[in-house]
N, C-alpha and C positions, 0 to 999 in steps of 0.2 A: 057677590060682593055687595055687600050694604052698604060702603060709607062715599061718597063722593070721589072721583077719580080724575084727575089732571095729569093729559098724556103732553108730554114739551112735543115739536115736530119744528125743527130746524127746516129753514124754506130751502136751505141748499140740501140737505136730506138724501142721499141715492134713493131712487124709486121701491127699491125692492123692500127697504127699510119704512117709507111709506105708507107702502100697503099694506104691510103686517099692522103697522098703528092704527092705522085707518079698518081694519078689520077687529082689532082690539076696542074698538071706539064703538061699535058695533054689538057688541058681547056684552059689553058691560052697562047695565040701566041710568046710572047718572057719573057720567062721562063726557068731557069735554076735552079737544084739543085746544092745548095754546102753541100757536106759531111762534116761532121764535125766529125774528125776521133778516136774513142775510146768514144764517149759523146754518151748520150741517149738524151731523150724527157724535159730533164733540162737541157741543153746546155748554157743558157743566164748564170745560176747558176754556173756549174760547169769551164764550158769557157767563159767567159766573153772575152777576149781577141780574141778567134780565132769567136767571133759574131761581136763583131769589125770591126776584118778586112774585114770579110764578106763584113759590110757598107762599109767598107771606098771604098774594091774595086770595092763594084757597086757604089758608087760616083764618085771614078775617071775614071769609064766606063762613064757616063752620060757625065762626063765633058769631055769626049774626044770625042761625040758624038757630040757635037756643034760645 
């Protein structure tokens, strides 16, 4: 994968779920998690707002990357 990757990882998260991301993080060369702080494995559901800005701010990483 060539193009920049933003993994969400909710800080309530079960473990098992985790490790896979955290192993994905891993695999992939430009890879960063974003915490998503108090939210578990429904984060899109319960924050919708802070998956958002997630996007927004890897979009305005890209656009400042041109």
């Amino acid at each position: 994968v060539s193009i920049p990757v933003r993994l969400l990882l909710g800080t309530e998260t079960d473990p098992h779920h985790e490790e896979s991301i955290r192993l994905l993080e891993r695999q992939l060369p430009d890879c960063r998690i974003v915490m998503l702080e108090g939210h578990g494995h429904a984060a899109h559901v319960t924050a919708p707002d802070l998956v958002a800005a997630a996007v927004v701010e890897l979009t305005r990483e890209l656009e400042r990357r041109r």
